[in-house]
C-alpha positions, 0 to 999 in steps of 0.5 A: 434181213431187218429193214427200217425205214427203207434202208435195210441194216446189212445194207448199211452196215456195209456203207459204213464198213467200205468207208471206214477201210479207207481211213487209218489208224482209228482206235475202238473208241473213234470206230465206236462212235462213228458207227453210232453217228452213223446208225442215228444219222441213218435212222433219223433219215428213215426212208431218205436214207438209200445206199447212195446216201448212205455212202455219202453220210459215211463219207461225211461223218469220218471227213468230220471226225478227220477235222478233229470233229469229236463231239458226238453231238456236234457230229450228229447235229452237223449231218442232221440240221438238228440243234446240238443239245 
């Protein structure tokens, strides 16, 4: 399996997969973006980011993306600390 920065990709991918089971009614496009937030979240974290975190960053970007949170910017600055652009 590929592993970046200490957290491997199956690893993640299922962090996000058992999260997103939880939420209904996303559409492609919602489900698209939060697993882009995701992936940048995850790899802006590197080695920080153990499945633990990862699960609670999951958690974060659909509570987030819940409150009617959409801007992928605002999402990712939000999880991040990083300024929106």
């Amino acid at each position: 399996m590929r592993q970046r920065n200490g957290l491997e990709w199956s690893d993640r991918n299922n962090c996000f997969a058992s999260v997103i089971q939880g939420v209904a009614k996303l559409t492609p496009e919602d489900l698209a973006l939060l697993e882009k937030i995701f992936a940048r979240v995850c790899e802006r974290r590197g080695s920080l980011q153990t499945p633990p975190l990862a699960q609670e960053s999951a958690n974060v970007v659909i509570s987030l993306h819940q409150s009617k949170i959409r801007n992928r910017f605002r999402l990712e600055a939000m999880l991040t600390g990083k300024r929106c652009p």
